[in-house]
VOPAGU-2260 file (C-alpha; in pm, 1 decimal, decimal comma):
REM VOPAGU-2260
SITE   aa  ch    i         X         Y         Z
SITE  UNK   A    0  -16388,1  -13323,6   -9234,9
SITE  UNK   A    1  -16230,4  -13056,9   -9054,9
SITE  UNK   A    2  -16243,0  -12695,1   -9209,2
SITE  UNK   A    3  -16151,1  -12342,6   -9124,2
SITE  UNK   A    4  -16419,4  -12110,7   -9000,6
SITE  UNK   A    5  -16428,2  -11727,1   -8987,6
SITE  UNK   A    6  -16641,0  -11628,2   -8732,7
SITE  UNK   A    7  -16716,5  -11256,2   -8646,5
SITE  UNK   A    8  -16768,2  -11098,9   -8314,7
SITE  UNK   A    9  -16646,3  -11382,3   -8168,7
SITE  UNK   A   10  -16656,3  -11202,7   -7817,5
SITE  UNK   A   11  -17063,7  -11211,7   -7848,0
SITE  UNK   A   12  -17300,2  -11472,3   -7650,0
SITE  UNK   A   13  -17399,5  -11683,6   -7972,9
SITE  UNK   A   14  -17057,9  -11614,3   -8095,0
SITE  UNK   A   15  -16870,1  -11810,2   -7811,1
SITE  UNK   A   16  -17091,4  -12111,0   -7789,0
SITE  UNK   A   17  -17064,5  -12155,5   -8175,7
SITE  UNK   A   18  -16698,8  -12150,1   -8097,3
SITE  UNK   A   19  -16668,1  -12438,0   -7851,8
SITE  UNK   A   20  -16879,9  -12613,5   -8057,6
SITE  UNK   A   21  -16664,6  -12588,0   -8382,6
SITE  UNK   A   22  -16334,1  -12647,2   -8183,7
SITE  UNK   A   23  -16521,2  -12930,8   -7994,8
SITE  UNK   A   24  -16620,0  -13068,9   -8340,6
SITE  UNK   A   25  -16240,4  -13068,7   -8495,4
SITE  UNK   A   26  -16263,3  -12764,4   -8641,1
SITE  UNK   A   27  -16008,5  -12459,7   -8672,5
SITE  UNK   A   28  -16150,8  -12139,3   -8562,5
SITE  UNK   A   29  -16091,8  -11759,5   -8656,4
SITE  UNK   A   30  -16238,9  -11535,4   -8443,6
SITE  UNK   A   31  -16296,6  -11135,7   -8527,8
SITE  UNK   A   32  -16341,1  -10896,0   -8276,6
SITE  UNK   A   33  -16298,5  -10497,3   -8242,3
SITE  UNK   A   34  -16075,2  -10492,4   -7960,7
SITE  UNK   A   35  -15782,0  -10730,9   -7971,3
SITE  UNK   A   36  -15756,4  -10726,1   -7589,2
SITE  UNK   A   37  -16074,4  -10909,8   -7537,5
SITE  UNK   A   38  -15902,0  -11227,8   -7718,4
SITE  UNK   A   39  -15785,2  -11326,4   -7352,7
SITE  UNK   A   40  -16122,1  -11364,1   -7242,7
SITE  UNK   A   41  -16278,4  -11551,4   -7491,1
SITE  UNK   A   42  -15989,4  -11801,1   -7419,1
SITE  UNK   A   43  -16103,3  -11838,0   -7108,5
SITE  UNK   A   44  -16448,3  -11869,5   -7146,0
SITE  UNK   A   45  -16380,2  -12117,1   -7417,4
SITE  UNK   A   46  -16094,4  -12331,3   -7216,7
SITE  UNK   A   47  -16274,7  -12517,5   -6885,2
SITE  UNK   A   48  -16542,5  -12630,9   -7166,1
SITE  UNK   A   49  -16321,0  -12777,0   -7452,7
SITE  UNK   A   50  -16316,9  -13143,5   -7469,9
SITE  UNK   A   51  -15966,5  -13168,8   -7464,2
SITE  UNK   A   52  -15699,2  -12871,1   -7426,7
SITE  UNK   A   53  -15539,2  -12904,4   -7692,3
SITE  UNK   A   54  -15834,4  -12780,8   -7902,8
SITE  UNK   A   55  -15750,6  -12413,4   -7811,8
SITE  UNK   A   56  -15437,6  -12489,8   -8041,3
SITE  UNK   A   57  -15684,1  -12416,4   -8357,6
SITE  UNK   A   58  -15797,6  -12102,2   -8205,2
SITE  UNK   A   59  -15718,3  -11739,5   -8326,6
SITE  UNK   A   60  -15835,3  -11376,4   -8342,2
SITE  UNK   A   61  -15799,8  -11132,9   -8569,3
SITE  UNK   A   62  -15882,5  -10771,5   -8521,7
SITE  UNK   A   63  -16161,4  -10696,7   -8750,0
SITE  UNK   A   64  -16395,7  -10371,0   -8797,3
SITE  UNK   A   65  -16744,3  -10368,4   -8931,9
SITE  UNK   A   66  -16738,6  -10045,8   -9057,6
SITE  UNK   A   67  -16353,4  -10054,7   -9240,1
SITE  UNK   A   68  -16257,0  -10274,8   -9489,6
SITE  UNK   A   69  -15912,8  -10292,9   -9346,8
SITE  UNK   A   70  -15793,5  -10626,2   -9293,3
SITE  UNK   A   71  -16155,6  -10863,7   -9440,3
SITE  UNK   A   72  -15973,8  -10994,2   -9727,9
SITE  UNK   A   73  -15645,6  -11140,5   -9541,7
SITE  UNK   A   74  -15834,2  -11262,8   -9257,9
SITE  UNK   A   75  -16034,3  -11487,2   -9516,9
SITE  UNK   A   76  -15675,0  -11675,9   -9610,5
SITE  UNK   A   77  -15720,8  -12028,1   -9603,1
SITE  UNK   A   78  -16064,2  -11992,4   -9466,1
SITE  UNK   A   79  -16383,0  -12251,8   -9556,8
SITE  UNK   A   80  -16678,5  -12137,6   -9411,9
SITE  UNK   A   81  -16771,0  -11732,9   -9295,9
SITE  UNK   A   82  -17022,3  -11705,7   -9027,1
SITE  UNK   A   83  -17109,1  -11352,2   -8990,4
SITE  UNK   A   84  -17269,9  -11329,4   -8669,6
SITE  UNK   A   85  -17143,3  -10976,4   -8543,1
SITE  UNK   A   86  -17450,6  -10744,1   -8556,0
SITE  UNK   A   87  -17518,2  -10435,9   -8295,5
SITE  UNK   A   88  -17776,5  -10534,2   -8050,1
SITE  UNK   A   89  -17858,2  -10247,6   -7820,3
SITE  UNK   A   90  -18084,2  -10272,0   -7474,6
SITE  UNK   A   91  -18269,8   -9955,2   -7592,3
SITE  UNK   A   92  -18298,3   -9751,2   -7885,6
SITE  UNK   A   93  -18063,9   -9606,3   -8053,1
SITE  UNK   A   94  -18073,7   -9177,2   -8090,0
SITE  UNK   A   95  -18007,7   -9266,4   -8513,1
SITE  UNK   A   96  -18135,9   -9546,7   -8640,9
SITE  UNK   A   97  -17877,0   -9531,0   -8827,1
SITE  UNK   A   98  -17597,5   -9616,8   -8556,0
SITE  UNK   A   99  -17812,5   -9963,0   -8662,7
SITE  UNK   A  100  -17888,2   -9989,9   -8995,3
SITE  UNK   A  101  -17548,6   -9868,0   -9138,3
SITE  UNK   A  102  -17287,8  -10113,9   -8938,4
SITE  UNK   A  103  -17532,2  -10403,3   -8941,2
SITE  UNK   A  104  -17608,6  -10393,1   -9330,9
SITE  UNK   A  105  -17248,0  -10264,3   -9405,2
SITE  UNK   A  106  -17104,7  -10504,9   -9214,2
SITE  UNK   A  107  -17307,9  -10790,4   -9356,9
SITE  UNK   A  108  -17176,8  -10664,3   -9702,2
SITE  UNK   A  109  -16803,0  -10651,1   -9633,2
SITE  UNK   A  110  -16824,3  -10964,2   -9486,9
SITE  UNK   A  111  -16951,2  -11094,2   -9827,0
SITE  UNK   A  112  -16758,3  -10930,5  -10071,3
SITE  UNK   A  113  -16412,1  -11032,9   -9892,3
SITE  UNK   A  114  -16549,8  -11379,5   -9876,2
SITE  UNK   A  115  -16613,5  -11360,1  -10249,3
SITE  UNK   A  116  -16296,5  -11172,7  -10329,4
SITE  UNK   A  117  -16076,4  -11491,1  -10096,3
SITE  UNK   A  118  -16298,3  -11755,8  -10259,5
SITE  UNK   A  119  -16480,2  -11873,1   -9977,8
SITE  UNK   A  120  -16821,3  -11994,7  -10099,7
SITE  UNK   A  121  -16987,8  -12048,2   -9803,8
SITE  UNK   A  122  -17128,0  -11840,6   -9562,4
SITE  UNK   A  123  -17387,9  -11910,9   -9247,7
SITE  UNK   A  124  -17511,1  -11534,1   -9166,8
SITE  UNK   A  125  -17656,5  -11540,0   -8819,5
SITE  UNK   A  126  -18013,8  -11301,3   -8857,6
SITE  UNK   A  127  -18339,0  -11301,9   -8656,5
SITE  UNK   A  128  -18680,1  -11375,1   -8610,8
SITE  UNK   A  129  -18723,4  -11011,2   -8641,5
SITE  UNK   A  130  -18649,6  -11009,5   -8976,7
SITE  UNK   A  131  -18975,3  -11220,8   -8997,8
SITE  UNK   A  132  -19252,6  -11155,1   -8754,7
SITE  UNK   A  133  -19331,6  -10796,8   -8838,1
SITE  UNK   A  134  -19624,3  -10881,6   -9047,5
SITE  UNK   A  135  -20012,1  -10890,3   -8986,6
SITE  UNK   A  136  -19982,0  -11229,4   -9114,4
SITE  UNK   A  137  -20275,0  -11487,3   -8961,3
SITE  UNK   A  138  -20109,0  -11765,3   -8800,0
SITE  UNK   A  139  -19748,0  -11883,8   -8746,8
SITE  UNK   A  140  -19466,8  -11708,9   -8927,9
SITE  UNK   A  141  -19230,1  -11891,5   -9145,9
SITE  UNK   A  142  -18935,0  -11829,0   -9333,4
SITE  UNK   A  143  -19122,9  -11725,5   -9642,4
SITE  UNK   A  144  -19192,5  -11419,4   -9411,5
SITE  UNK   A  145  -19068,3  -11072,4   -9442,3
SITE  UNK   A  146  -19099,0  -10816,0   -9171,8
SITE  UNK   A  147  -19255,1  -10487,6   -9283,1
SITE  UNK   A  148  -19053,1  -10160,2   -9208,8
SITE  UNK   A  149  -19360,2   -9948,5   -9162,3
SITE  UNK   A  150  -19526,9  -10220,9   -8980,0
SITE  UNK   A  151  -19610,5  -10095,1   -8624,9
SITE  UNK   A  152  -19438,9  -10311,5   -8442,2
SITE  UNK   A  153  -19121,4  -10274,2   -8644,8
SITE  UNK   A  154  -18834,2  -10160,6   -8444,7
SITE  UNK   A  155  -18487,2   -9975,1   -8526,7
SITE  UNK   A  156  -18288,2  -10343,3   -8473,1
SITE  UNK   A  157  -18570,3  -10487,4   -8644,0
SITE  UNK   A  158  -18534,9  -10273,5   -8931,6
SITE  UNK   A  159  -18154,3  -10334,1   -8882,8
SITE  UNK   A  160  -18178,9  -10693,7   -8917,7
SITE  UNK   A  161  -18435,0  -10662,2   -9201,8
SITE  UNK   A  162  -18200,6  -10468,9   -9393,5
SITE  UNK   A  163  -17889,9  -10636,3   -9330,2
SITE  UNK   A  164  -18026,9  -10986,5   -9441,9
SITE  UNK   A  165  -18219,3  -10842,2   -9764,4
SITE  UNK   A  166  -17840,9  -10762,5   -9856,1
SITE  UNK   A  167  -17708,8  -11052,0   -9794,3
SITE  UNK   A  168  -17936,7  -11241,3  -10050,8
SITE  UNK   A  169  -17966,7  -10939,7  -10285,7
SITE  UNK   A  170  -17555,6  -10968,0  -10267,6
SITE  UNK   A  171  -17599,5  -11397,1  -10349,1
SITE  UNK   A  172  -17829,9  -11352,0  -10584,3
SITE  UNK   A  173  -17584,7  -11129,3  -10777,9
SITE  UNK   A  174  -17296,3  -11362,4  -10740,9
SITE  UNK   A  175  -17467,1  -11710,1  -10679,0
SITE  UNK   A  176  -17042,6  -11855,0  -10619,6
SITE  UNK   A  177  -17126,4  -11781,2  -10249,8
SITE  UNK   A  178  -17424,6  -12015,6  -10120,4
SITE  UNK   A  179  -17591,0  -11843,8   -9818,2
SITE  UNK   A  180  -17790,2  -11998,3   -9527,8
SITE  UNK   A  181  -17939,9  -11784,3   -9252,5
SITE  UNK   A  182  -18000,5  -11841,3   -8920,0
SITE  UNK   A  183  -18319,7  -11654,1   -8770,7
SITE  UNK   A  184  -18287,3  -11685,5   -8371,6
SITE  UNK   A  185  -18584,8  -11529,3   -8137,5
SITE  UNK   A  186  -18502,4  -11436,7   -7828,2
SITE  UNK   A  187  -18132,5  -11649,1   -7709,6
SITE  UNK   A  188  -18125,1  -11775,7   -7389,5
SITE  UNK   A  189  -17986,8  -12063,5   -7239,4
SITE  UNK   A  190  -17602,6  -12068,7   -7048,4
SITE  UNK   A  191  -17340,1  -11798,8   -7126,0
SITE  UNK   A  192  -16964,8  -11914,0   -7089,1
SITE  UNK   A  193  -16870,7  -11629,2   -6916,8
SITE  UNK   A  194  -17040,5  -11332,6   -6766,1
SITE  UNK   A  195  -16963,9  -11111,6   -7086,7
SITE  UNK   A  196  -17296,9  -11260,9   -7219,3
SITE  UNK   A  197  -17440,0  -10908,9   -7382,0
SITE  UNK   A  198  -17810,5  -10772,1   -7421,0
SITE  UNK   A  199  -18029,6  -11072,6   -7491,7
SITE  UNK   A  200  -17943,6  -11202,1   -7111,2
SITE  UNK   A  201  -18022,3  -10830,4   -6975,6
SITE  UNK   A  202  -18372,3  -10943,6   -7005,3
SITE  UNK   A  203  -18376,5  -11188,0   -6747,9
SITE  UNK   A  204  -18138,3  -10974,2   -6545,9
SITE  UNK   A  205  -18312,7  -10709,0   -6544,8
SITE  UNK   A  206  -18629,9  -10936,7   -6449,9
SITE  UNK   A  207  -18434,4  -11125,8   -6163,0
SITE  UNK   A  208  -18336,0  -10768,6   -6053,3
SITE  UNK   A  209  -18681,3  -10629,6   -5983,6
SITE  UNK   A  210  -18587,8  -10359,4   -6134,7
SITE  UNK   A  211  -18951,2  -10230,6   -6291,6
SITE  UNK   A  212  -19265,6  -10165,0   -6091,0
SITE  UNK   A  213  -19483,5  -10370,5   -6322,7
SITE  UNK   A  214  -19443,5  -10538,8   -6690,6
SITE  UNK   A  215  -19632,8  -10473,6   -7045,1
SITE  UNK   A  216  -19745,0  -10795,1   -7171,6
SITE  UNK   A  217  -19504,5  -10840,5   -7425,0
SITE  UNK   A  218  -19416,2  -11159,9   -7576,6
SITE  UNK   A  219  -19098,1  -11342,6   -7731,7
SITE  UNK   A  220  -19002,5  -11630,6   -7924,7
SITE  UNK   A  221  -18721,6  -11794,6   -7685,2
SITE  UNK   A  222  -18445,1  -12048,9   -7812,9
SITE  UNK   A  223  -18172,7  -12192,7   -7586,6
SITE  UNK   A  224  -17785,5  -12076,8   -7731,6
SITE  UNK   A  225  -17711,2  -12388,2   -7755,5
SITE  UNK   A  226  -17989,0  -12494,3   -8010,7
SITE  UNK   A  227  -17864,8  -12164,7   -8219,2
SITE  UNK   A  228  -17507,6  -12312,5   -8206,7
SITE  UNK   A  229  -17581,3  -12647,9   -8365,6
SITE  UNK   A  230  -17774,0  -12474,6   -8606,4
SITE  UNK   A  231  -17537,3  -12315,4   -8754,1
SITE  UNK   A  232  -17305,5  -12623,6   -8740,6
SITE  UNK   A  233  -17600,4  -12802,0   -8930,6
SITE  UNK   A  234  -17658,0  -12541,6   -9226,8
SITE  UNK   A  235  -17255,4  -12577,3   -9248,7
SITE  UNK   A  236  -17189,9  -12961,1   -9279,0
SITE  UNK   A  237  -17544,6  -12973,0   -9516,5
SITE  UNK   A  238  -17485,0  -12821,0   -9857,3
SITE  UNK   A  239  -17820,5  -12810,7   -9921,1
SITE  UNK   A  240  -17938,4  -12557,1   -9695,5
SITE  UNK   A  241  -17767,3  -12299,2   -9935,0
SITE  UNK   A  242  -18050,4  -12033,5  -10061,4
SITE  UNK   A  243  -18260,4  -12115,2   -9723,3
SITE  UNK   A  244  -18375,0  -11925,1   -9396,2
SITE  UNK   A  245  -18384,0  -12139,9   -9085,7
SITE  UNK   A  246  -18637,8  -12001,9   -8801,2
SITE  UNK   A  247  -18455,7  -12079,2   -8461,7
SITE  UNK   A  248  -18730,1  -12036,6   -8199,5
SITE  UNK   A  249  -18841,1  -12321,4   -7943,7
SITE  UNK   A  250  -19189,2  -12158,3   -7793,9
SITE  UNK   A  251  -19328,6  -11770,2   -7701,0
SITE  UNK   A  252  -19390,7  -11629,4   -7372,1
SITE  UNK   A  253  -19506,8  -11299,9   -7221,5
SITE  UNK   A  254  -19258,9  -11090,0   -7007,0
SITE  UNK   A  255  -19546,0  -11161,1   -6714,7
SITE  UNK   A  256  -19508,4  -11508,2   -6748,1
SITE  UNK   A  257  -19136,7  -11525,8   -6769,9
SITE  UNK   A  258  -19136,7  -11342,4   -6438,4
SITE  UNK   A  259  -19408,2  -11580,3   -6280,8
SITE  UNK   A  260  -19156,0  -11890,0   -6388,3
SITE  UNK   A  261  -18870,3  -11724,8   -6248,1
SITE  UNK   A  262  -19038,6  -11619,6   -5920,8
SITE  UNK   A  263  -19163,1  -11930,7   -5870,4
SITE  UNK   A  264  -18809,3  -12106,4   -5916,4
SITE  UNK   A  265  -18590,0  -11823,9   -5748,5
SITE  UNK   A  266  -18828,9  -11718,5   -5419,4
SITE  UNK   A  267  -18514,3  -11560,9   -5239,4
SITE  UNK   A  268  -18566,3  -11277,4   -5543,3
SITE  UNK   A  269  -18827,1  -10979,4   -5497,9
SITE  UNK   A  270  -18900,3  -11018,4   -5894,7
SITE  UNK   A  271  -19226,4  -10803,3   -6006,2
SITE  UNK   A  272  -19509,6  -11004,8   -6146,3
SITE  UNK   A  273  -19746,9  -10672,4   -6196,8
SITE  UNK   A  274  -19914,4  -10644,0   -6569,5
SITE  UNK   A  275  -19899,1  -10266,3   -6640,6
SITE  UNK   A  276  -20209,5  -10245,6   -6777,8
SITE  UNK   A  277  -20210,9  -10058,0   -7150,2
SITE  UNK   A  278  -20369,2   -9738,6   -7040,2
SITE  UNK   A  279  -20094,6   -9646,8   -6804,4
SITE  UNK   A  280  -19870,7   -9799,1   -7056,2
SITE  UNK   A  281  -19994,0   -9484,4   -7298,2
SITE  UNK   A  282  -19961,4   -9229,0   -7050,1
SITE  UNK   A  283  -19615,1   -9310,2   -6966,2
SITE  UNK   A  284  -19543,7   -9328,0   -7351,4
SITE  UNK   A  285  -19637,4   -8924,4   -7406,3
SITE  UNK   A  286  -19301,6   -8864,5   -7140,0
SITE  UNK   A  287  -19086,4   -9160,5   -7260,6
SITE  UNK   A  288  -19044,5   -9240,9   -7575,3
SITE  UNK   A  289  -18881,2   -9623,4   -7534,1
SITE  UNK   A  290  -19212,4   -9680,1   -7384,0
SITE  UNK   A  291  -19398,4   -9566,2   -7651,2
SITE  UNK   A  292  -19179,9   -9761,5   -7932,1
SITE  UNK   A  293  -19331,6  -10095,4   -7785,4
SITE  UNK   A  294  -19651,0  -10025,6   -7752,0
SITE  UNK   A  295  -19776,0  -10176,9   -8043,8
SITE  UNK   A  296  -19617,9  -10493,5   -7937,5
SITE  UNK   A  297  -19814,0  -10513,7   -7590,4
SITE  UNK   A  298  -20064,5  -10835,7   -7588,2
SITE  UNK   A  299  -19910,5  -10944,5   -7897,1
SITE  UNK   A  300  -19797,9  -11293,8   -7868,5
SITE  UNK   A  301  -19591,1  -11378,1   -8190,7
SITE  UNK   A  302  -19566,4  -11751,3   -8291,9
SITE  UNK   A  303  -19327,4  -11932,3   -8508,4
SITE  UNK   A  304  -19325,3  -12228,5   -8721,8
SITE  UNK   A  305  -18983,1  -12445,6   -8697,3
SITE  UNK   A  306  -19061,1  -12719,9   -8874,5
SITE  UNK   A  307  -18790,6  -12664,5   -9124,6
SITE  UNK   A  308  -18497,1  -12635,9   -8843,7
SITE  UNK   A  309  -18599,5  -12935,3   -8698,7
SITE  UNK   A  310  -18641,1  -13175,2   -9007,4
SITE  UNK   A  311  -18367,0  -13001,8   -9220,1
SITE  UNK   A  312  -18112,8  -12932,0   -8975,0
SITE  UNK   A  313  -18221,2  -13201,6   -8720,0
SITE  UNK   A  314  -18250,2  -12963,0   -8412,6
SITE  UNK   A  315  -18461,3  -13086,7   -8122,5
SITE  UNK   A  316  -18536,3  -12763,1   -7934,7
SITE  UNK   A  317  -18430,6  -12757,9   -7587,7
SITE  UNK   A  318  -18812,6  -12626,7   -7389,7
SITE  UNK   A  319  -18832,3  -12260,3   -7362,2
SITE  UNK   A  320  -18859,7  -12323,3   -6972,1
SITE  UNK   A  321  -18534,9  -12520,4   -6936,0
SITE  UNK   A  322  -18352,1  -12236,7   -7157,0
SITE  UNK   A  323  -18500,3  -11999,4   -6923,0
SITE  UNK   A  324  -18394,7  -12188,5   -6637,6
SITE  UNK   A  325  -18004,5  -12221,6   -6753,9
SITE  UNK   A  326  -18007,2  -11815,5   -6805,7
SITE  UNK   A  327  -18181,8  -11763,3   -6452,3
SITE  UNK   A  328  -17876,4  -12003,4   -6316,9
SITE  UNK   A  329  -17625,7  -11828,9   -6437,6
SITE  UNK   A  330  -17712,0  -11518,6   -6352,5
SITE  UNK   A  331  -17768,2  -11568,0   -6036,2
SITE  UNK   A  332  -17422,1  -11680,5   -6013,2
């Protein structure tokens, strides 16, 4: 059955490929973005890939703020299903952590309470694995998992994400009419539709680039966009993923070994394979103090259980190397 989707920062990576996939599904899409003029582009990313043309007929925009209430309520007209997946995700830390905290769990929150105020009583809120995995918890992490502000390796758009979801069911649980699902992505990776493809692809870029003299042994949970789109399409068409948290990760890997895979598979590219080893790691922390925000991450490999994503929502995870691979391709153009 076709419905009528709000979908916020429509303009972002995950954002676009959920769109296709709703429009390619018979769907009617409403798009929110901060700056009208970008509603061009995500037309055109969205118009060589749409099974038939005439699907860009149920596309719109709307101009939408997360930090002003102006406009949330009568952009929810006639809408089915809110997918809030607009959340600031900067390549470095923030000066406030508030420039974080404040739009993501704001946002989250005026999303919610126009839904409730139209009617709309469902809503797929796009979170993260890093709302999870900041725990010193033995084993894989699940979705029964919180992550600990204080915990060393929590991070300002950890604690952003943390926040912002703990709303989002505090809000449900005070006015159970709206039936929540979240989606908890790791690292997205996979093929943009257009170069506008925001921070989570500046890690390969920046890898492909050579940019850094050696890398800390960090690692990630990696998911292909594409996995993270039907997701999200899942948890909407399946009423009974209301009141659950769906951990989107296909496999981990260390920045070193990312670097390895895509030296091996791009040769023409002078990409650094160096470890920096942890004591120099420490000395360049005392001058820099990105650096020494991630050091409690370095030779920490998290792991994730999806079990529930792929029996619940029937996802079959594309291999961490082949969403890799798709990212490497498109950025090297």
């Amino acid at each position: 059955m076709s419905q009528t989707v709000l979908l916020t920062g429509v303009t972002g990576f995950i954002a676009k490929r959920i769109a296709l996939d709703l429009l390619n599904a018979g769907h009617r899409v409403r798009g929110t973005l901060r700056s009208p003029g970008r509603a061009t582009e995500v037309r055109a990313a969205l118009r060589p890939r749409l099974n038939e043309p005439a699907a860009l007929d149920r596309f719109e925009t709307v101009p939408l703020d997360l930090t002003a209430d102006d406009g949330w309520v009568a952009a929810m007209d006639g809408v089915d299903v809110v997918m809030h997946t607009a959340s600031p995700f900067p390549m470095s830390a923030p000066k406030s952590e508030d420039d974080l905290i404040r739009p993501a769990v704001d946002g989250t929150l005026r999303a919610l309470r126009a839904a409730r105020t139209a009617g709309v009583g469902r809503v797929v809120l796009t979170s993260s694995v890093v709302a999870i995995e900041a725990t010193d918890t033995d084993g894989p992490h699940t979705e029964e998992h919180w992550s600990e502000p204080d915990h060393p390796r929590s991070t300002p758009y950890g604690r952003s994400k943390t926040r912002a979801e703990r709303a989002a069911w505090d809000f449900v649980a005070e006015h159970p009419e709206v039936a929540l699902t979240a989606i908890n992505p790791a690292l997205v990776l996979g093929t943009p539709l257009d170069r506008h493809y925001g921070t989570s692809l500046r890690v390969v870029e920046r890898l492909m680039g050579g940019k850094d003299p050696a890398l800390p042994r960090i690692g990630f949970g990696i998911v292909d966009v594409a996995d993270i789109s039907a997701m999200h399409l899942a948890a909407m068409d399946r009423p009974e993923t209301a009141g659950k948290r769906y951990i989107g990760c296909a496999g981990t890997m260390t920045m070193p070994e990312i670097a390895r895979r895509l030296a091996a598979a791009h040769p023409e590219r002078r990409i650094t394979t160096r470890v920096a080893p942890k004591w120099l790691l420490r000395l360049v922390a005392l001058a820099d103090p990105a650096v020494r925000g991630i050091l409690p991450s370095v030779g920490h490999l998290p792991r994730f259980d999806n079990a529930r994503a792929r029996t619940e929502l029937g996802i079959d995870f594309v291999p961490v190397e082949t969403a890799l691979e798709r990212a490497a391709r498109a950025i090297a153009g």
